[in-house]
C-alpha positions, 0 to 999 in steps of 0.5 A: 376608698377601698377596703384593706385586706387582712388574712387570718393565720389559718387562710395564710396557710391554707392558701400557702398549700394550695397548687400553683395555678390556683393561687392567682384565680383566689388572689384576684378575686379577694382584690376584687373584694377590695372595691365591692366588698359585698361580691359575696353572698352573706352566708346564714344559720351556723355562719351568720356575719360572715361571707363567702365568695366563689373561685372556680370550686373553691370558696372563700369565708370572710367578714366584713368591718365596716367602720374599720375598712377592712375585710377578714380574710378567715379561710379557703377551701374547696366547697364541698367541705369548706362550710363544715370544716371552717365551723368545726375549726371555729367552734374548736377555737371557742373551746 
């Protein structure tokens, strides 16, 4: 059974402001994750649980919930900043 998808209000955003051509190269590989969920890499230090996945220069940071079936989709961005940027804003968010 494959895993259900679920987007934070941040990556809905995100990817919502992306250009045109990129959209569909980001939703096809986040369907991919649907059937094999650990695609990619599990990421370590200031992000531990969570994953990221490449899409041309653009990552996408998820987490998995295994008994749930489901995969978090929590932010897109492109890889120079995005690790910086997704932890400043979770770190906000604790605040």
């Amino acid at each position: 059974m494959p895993y259900r998808i679920v987007y934070s209000e941040t990556a809905v955003k995100i990817i919502r402001r992306l250009h045109p051509s990129l959209k569909p190269l980001i939703r096809k590989k986040i369907e991919v994750l649907q059937d094999n969920p650990f695609l990619g890499k599990a990421l370590e230090r200031e992000l531990p649980g969570y994953y990221s996945m490449k899409s041309k220069k653009y990552r996408v940071i998820y987490r998995l919930d295994h008994p749930g079936k489901t995969i978090q989709i929590h932010y897109v961005g492109y890889r120079r900043d995005i690790y910086d940027l997704y932890k400043k804003l979770i770190t906000e968010a604790d605040r």
